[in-house]
N, C-alpha and C positions, 0 to 999 in steps of 0.2 A: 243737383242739390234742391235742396224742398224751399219754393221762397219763403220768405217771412214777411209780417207786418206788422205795426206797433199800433198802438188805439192812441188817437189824436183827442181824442174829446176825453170830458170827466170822468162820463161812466157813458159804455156802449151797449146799448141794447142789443143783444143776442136771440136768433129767432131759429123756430126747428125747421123753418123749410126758408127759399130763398123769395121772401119775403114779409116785411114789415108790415103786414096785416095779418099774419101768422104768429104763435107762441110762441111768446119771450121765454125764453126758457135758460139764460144767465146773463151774466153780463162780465164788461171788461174795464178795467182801471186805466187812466191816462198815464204812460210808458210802459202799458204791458204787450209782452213779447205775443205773436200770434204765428201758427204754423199755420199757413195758406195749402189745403188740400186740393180747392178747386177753386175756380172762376167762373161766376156767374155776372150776366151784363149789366146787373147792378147790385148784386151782394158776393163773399167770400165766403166758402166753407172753410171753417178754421175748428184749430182745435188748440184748449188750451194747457197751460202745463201741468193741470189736474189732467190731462187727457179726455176731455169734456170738448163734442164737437157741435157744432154751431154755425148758423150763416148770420154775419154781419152786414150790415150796409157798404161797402165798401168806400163813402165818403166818411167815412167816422175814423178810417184808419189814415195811415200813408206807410210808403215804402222805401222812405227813404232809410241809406243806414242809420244802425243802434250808433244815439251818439255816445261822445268818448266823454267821462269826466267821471267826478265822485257819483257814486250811486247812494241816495238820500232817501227816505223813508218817512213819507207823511203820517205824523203820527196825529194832530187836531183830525176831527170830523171831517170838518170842509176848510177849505183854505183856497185865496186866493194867488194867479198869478200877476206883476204888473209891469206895466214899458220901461219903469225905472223904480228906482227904491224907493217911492214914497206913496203912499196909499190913495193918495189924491189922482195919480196917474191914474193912465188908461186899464181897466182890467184885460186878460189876454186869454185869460182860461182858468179853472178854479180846479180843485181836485178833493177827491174825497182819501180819507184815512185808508193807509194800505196801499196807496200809490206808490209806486218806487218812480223817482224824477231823477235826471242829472245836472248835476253841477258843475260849473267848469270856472267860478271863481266867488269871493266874496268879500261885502264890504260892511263894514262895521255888525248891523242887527239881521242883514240881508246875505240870501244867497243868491248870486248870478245863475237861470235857469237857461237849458239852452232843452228845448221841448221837441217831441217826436220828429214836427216839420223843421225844424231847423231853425223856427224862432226861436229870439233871444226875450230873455225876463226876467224879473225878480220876483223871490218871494223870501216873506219875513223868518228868520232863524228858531222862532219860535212855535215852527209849527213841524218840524220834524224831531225823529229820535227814535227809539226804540222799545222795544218791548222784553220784559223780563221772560225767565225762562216758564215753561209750561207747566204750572202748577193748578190743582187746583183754584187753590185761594186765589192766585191771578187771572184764570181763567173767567173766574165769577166776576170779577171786579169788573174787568172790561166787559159783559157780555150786560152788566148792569148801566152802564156808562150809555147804553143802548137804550135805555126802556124810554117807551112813550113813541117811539119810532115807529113807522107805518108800514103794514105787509104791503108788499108787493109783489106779485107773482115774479119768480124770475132773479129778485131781486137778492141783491149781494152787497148793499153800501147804508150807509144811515139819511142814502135818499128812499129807502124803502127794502126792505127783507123781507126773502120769504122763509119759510123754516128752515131748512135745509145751508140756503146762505148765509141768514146769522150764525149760526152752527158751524159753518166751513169758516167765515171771516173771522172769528172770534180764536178760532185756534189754528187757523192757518198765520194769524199777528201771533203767536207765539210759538213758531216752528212747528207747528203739529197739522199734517199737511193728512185733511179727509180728502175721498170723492165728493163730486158737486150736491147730487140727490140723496135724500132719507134712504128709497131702497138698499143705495149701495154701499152709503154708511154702514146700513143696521147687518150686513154681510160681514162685517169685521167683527174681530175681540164681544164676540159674544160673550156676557160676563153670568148673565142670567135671565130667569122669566116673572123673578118676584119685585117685586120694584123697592120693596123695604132692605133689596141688599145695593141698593144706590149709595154710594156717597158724591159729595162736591166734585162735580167737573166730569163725570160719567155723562154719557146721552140716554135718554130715553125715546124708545118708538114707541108709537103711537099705528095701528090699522083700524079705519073704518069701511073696511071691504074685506072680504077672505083673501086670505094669502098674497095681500099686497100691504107694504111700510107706506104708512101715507101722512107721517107727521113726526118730528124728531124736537125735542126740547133737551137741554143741559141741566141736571141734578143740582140745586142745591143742598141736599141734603135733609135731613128730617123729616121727608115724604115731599119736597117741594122743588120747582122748578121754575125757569126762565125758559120763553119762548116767544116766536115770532107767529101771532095768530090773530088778523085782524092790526095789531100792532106789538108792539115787544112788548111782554107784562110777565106777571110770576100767576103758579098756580101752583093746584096743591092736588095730593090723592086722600089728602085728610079731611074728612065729612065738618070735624068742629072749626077749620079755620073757612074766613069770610069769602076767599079764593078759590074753593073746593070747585072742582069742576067734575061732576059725577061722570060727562060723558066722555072724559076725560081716561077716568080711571076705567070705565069699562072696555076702550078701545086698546089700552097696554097692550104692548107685546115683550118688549125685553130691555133690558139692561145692559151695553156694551160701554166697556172701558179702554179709554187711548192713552191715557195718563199712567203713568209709573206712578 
């Protein structure tokens, strides 16, 4: 049987060789499930259930068993865990949106957390819930809920996204499950090469090198988009709005649609 491992901390840094002075290349959410391909004497070759493979630190996970209780779905940004129901307590661990946590009991505003390692916590009721079905219009909502957010190579959380991650996070929270990278997105549901056949919630690539996808943004619609570049903002392929980004519009490549 293939071991598994669960990611103990917030957000795990993901690296493409087995070590943490090498390319973060994704990252992992605190309760997320990990398939252990190898053992390195201080990182894990993992892969995750994008099928996106990666060495982690192996002190950022543990191995103990998947605990048993309700499975709960952080829907705020960041959110904290604490020793007891009251905020004043000890913090224990904090988590960003799109963590899935367990739960195994609850008291009035709170829910009892019992976390990767076996610690016990709380955290407030108000920061879980879920997400509507994959629609354009919802797809936009959240992905705006983002702006002002900082790139990060690698990155996958609103502690930092790179394109590709805002891209996958944003409609992975609404059941619509991409690859991790721009290349292997812009491989699906090719829709077109004209960008004026975009509507709401389509993706656009982006190549600034021959015959390589080197950037992916979400349609808004009417020539305009949301993306993670530098930091999550909107732009446009239209010359009279103030967001035009010329070199923008020269690197286009296509138009692929996930949404019904």
């Amino acid at each position: 049987m293939t071991a598994s491992a669960c990611v103990n901390v917030s957000v795990s840094n993901h690296y493409r060789e087995p070590s943490s002075t090498s390319e973060v290349v994704t990252q992992g959410l605190l309760g997320e499930q990990l398939e252990v391909l190898e053992e390195h004497p201080t990182h894990l070759h993992v892969r995750q259930a994008d099928g996106y493979e990666s060495w982690v630190p192996e002190d950022l996970v543990t191995f103990m068993p998947k605990p048993q209780g309700e499975k709960i779905l952080v829907r705020s940004h960041f959110m904290r865990i604490y020793e007891h129901p009251n905020i004043q307590s000890m913090a224990l661990r904090e988590a960003v949106i799109g963590s899935t946590l367990t739960s195994i009991d609850e008291q009035e505003d709170w829910f009892r957390i019992v976390l990767p390692d076996g610690t016990l916590g709380w955290a407030e009721k108000c920061h879980f819930g879920t997400f509507p079905e994959g629609t354009g219009a919802n797809i936009l909502n959240l992905a705006r809920e983002f702006l002002g957010y900082s790139y990060f190579w690698g990155g996958r959380t609103p502690k930092g996204f790179d394109c590709s991650g805002f891209v996958q996070t944003v409609f992975q929270l609404h059941g619509v499950i991409l690859p991790r990278d721009s290349w292997q997105q812009q491989q699906l549901n090719l829709l077109s090469t004209n960008h004026l056949d975009a509507r709401p919630g389509d993706l656009l690539f982006f190549s600034s090198v021959p015959d390589k996808v080197t950037h992916v943004a979400i349609s808004l619609g009417d020539q305009q988009y949301i993306h993670a570049s530098g930091w999550v903002s909107l732009d446009s392929f239209r010359e009279t709005d103030t967001f035009f980004t010329r070199q923008r519009l020269n690197h286009f490549t296509s138009v692929n649609r996930f949404l019904s």
